[in-house]
C-alpha positions in Angstrom: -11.8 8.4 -27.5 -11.6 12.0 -27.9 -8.3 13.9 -26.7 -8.7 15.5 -23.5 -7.5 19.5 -24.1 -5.2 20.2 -21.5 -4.3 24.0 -20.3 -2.7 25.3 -17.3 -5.8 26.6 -15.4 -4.2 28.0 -12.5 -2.3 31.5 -12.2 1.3 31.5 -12.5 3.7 33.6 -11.5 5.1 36.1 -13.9 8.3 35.1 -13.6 7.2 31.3 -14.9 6.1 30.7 -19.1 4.5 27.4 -19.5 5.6 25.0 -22.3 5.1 21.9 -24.2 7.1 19.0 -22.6 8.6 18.2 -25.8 10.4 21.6 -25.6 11.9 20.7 -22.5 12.4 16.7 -23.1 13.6 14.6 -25.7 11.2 12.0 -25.3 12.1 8.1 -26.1 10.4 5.1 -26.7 11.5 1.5 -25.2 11.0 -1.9 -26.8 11.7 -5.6 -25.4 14.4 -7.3 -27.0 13.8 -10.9 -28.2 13.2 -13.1 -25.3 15.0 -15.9 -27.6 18.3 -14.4 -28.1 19.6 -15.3 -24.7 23.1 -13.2 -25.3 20.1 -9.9 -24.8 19.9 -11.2 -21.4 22.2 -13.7 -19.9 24.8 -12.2 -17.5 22.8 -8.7 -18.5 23.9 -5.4 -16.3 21.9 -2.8 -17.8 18.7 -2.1 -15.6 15.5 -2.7 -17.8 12.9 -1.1 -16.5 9.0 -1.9 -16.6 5.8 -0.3 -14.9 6.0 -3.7 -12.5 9.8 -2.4 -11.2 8.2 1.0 -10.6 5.1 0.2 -9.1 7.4 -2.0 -6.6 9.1 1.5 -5.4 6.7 2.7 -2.5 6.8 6.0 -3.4 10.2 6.1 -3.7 11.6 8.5 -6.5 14.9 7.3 -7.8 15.4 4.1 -9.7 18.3 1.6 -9.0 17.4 -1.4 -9.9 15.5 -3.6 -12.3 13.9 -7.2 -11.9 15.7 -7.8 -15.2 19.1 -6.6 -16.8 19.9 -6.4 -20.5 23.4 -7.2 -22.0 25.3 -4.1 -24.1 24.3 -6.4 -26.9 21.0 -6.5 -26.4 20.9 -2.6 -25.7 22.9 -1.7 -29.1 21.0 -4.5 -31.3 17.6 -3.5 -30.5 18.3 0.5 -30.8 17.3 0.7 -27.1 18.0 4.5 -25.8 20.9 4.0 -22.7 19.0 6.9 -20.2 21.6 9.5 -18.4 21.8 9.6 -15.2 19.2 12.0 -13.3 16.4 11.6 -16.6 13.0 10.7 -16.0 10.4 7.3 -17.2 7.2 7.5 -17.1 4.8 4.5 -17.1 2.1 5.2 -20.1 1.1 1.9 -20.2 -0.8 -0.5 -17.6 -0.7 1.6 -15.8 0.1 5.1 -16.6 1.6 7.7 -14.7 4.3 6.0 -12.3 7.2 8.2 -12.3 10.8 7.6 -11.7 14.4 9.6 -11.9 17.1 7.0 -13.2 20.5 5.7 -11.2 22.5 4.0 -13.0 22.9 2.2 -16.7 19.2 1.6 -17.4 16.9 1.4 -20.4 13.3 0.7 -20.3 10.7 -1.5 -22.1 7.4 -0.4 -24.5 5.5 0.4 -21.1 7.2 3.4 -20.5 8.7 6.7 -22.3 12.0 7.8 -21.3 12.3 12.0 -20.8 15.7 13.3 -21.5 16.6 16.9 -20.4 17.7 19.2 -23.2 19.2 21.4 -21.0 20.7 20.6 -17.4 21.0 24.9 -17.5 17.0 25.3 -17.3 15.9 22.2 -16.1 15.9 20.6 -12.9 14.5 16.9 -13.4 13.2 16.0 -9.9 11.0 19.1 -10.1 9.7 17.8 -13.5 9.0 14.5 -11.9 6.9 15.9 -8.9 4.9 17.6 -11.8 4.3 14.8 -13.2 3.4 12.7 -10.2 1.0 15.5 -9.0 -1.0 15.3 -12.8 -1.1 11.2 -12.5 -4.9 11.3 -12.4 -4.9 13.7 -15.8 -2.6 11.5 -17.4 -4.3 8.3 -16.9 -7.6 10.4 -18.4 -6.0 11.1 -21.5 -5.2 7.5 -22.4 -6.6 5.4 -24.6 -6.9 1.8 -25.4 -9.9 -0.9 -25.1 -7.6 -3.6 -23.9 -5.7 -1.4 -21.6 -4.7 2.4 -21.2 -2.1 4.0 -23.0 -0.7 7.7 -23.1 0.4 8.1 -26.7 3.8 9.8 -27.7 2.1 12.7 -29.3 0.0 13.4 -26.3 2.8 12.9 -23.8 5.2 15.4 -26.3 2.1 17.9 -26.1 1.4 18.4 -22.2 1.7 21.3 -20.9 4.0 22.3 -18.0 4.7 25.1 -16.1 8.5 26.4 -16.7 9.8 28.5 -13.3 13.8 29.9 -13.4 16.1 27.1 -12.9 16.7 28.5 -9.2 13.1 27.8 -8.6 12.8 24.6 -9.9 15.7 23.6 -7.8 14.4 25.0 -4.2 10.9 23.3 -5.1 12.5 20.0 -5.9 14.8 20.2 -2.4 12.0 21.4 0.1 10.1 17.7 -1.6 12.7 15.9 -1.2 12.9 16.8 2.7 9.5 16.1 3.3 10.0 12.1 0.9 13.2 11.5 2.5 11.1 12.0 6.3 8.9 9.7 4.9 11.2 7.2 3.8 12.8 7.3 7.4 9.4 6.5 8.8 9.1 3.4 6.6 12.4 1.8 7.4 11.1 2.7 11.1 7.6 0.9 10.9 9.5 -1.9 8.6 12.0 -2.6 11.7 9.1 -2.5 14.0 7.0 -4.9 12.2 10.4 -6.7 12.1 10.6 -6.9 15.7 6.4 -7.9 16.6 7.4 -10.8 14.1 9.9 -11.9 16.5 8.6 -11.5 19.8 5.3 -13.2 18.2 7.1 -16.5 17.1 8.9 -16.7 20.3 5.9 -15.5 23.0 3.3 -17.5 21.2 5.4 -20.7 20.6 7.2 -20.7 24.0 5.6 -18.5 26.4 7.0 -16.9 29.2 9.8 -18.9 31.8 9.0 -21.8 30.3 11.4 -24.6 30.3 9.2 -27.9 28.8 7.5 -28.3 26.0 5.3 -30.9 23.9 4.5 -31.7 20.2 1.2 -31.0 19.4 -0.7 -30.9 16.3 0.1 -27.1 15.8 3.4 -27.7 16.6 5.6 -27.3 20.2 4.2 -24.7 22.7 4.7 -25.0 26.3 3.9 -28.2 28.4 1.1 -26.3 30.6 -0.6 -24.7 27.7 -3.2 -26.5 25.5 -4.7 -26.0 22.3 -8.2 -25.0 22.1 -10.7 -24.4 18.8 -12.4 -20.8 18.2 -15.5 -22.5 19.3 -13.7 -23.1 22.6 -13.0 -19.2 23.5 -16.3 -17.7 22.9 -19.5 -17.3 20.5 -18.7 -17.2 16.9 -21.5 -14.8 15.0 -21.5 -14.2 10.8 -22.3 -11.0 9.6 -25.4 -9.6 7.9 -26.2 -6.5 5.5 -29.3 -4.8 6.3 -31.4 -4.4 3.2 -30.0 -1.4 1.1 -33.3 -0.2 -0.2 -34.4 0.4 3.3 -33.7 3.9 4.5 -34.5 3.0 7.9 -31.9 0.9 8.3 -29.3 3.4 6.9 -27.0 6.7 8.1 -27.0 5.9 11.9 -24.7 6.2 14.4 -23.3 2.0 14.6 -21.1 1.3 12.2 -21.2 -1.5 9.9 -17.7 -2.7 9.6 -16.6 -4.0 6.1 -12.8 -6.2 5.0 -12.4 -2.9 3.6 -12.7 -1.2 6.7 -9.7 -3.3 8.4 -6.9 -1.2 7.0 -4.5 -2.3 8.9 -4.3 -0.9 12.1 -5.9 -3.5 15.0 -9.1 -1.5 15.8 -11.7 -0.3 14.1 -13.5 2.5 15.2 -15.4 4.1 12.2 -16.6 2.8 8.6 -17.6 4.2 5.6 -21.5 3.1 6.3 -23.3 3.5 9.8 -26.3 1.5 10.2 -29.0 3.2 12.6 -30.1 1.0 15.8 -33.5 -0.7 13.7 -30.7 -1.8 11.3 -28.2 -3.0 13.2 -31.3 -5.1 15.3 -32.1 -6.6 11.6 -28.1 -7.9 11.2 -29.4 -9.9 14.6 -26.1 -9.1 16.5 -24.5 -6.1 18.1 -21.0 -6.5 18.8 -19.7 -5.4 22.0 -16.2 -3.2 21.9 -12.9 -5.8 22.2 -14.8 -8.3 19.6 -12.3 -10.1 17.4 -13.0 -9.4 13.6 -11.6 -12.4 10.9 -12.5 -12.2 7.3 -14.0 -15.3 5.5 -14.9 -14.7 2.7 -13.0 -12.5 -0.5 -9.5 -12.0 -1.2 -8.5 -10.9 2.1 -9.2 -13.9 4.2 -7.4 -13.8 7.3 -7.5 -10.5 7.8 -8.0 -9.7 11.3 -9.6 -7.4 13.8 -11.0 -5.7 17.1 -14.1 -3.4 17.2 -13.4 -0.3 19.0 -16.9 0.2 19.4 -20.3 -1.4 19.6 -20.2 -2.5 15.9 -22.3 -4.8 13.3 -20.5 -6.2 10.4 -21.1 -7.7 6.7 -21.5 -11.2 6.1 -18.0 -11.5 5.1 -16.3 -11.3 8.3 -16.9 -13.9 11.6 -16.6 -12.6 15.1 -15.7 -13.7 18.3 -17.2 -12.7 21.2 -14.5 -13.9 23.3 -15.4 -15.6 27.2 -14.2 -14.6 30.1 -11.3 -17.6 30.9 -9.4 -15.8 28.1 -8.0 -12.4 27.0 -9.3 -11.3 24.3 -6.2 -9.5 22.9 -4.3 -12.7 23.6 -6.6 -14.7 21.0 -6.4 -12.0 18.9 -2.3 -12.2 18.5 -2.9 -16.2 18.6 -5.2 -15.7 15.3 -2.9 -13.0 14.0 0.1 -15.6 14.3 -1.7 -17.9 12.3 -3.5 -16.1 9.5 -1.8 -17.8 6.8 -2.5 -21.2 8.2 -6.3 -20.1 8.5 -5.8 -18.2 4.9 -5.2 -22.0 3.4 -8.1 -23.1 5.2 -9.9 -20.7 2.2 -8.6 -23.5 -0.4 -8.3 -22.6 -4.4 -12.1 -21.2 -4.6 -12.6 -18.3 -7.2 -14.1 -16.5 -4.1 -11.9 -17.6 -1.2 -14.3 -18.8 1.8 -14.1 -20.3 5.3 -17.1 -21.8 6.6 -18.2 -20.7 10.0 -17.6 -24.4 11.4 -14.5 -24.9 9.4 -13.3 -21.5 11.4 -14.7 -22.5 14.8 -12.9 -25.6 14.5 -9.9 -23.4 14.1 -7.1 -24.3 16.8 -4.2 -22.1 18.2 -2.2 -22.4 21.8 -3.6 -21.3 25.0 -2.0 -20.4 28.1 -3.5 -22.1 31.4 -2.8 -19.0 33.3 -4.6 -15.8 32.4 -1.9 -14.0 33.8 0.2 -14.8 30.7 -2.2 -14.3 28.5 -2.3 -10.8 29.4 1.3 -10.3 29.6 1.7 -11.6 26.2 -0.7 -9.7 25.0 0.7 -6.4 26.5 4.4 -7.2 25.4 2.7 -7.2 21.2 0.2 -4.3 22.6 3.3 -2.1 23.3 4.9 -3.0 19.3 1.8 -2.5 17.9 1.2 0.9 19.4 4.3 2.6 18.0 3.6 0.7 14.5 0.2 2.7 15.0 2.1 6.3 15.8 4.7 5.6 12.9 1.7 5.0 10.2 -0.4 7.5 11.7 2.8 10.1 11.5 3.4 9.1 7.6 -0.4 9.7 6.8 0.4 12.9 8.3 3.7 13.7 6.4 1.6 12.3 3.5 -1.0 14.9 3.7 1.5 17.7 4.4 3.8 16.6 0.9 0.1 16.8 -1.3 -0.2 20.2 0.1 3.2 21.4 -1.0 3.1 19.7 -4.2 -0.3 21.8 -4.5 1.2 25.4 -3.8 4.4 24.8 -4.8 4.5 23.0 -7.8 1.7 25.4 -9.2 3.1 28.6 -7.7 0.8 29.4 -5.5 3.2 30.0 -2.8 6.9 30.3 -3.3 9.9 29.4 -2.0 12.6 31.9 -0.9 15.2 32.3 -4.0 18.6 32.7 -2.9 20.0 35.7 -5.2 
């Protein structure tokens, strides 16, 4: 593989030089100490970090912690390089380009380089790292390796950087910071939420509302009034279709045709990345009406589950449920939800995970008698799932805004007010 040439092609500033990184950094290389010599790692309290720890962060910047700890021994023994306080590792091998600041007594392993500043007067390490972050794609490009990517030493040692005043690099790093450490408050927010809709889902699905008997059944106690019903029970079940792909006719409507990789998450789905037109959603046999329950069967993401928005069609890999009218809809969906991973195992150990449509009508959950609770159940998760909804929707936002500093800033293109 031929080395990619890399150049800053941007303006700068004229108060910024640009520089090799290996003016900047001493760079280091990691190892794994022998796996056999168990005084390395018994009782070890050095972190040892590896692309797996970092890719495990979120997002998050600073490193703390390791999956496994080395012993001084081990560090000393093997010539592994103990990283200060507030230096950078970089992941340059499967994958490249994670990048971390370091907390505490840590080391790393052959996956990463470790970027020690060689002066704390001209360089400010978390600005470094956001540089870094923000050329991730580049990085990755200028690996090499047929059995899996690798950014060399040498090429590492000769990228080029940008090099603002110290005072710069410091007000960059800080207005970043703000906008990560917002994000990281809306994580622990949506993490305490989803905290919560677990709760309220094991107790409203398992004991209803008032209740005060219950029975054993064969998906465990639930009320004494309530029954348990199959899919097949609550409304039609339909399997999806794809209109043939070499027929334009078929293709760039206005319906969309709903994919597994279309359910990101969030409990509707409005839009897609293909739209069939009317001819082509006729050809998938089915259109789905708006509140239709969405469950994958087939791929890696069985379970995942569902509602259409809108009047939808979908690929052959999802089952839907146009639910009756003795039930609410967003009831059976929570009912599903609740037991996913009961429904994922129904998938067994296939290469290609699959539910068959009678397998999956045949599916059971707990019903309410009274539609009444149904729909209060239903509304108590609604209300969770809403605010998870605004708290995802507000970290895309934040999301967007921290690209678009990382953009301006990190390249100069606007600057931040330097306090003289």
């Amino acid at each position: 593989m031929l080395a990619l040439k890399q150049t800053i092609t941007y303006s700068i500033p004229k108060e910024w030089k640009v520089k090799k990184i290996v003016y900047l950094f001493k760079i280091k290389t990691g190892t794994t100490p022998s796996t056999k010599q168990k005084e390395y790692w018994n009782n070890g309290h050095i972190n040892w970090i590896t692309p797996a720890d970092m890719s495990k962060l979120n997002g998050r910047l600073f490193i703390e912690n390791s999956e496994r700890k080395i012993t001084e021994k081990g560090l000393k023994e093997t010539n592994l390089t103990l990283m200060p306080n507030g230096s950078i590792i970089i992941s340059t091998r499967a994958p490249v380009g994670y990048v971390v600041i370091v907390k505490g007594k840590t080391t790393f392993n052959q996956g990463c380089k470790g970027l020690i500043p060689k002066s704390i007067k001209e360089i400010n390490p978390i600005f470094y790292t956001y540089y870094l972050l923000s050329k991730k794609s580049f990085l990755e490009h200028s690996s090499s390796g047929s059995t899996f990517k690798e950014l060399s030493k040498k090429t590492l040692e000769d990228f080029i950087v940008p090099f603002p005043p110290l005072c710069e690099q410091k007000n960059i790093a800080e207005v970043l910071l703000t906008v990560d450490q917002a994000i990281e408050e809306v994580n622990e927010a949506v993490a305490k939420t989803e905290k919560l809709k677990k709760g309220l889902m094991q107790k409203l699905l398992t004991k209803g509302i008032g209740h005060k008997e219950f029975k054993e059944t064969e998906i465990g106690k639930i009320p004494k009034d309530w029954e348990v019903v199959e899919v097949k029970d609550i409304g039609k079940v339909f399997t999806g279709k794809t209109p043939s792909t070499s027929r334009n006719i078929y293709w760039n409507g206005d319906i969309p045709f709903i994919t597994p990789g279309d359910m990101t998450g969030y409990k509707y789905v409005y839009k897609s990345k293909r739209y069939v037109t009317l001819k082509g959603a006729n050809k998938v046999g089915k259109i789905l009406p708006k509140n239709t329950l969405l469950i994958v069967c087939i791929g890696s993401t069985v379970g995942k589950i569902a509602v259409t928005g809108k009047e939808s069609v979908t690929n052959q890999q999802i089952n839907a449920v146009v639910c009756n009218n003795i039930v609410d809809c967003d009831y059976i969906y929570y009912a599903i939800l609740f037991k996913s991973l009961i429904l994922k195992n129904f998938s067994g150990v296939a290469a290609v995970p699959i539910i068959k449509k009678s397998l999956f009508e045949a599916f059971k959950i707990p019903l309410p008698k009274r539609q009444a609770e149904q729909k209060k159940i239903a509304e108590i998760l609604a209300t969770v799932d809403e605010r998870i909804q605004l708290l995802k929707e507000k970290k895309e936002k934040l999301g967007r805004v921290k690209k678009g500093l990382m953009n301006d800033l990190l390249t100069g293109r606007k600057r931040v007010k330097v306090e003289v």
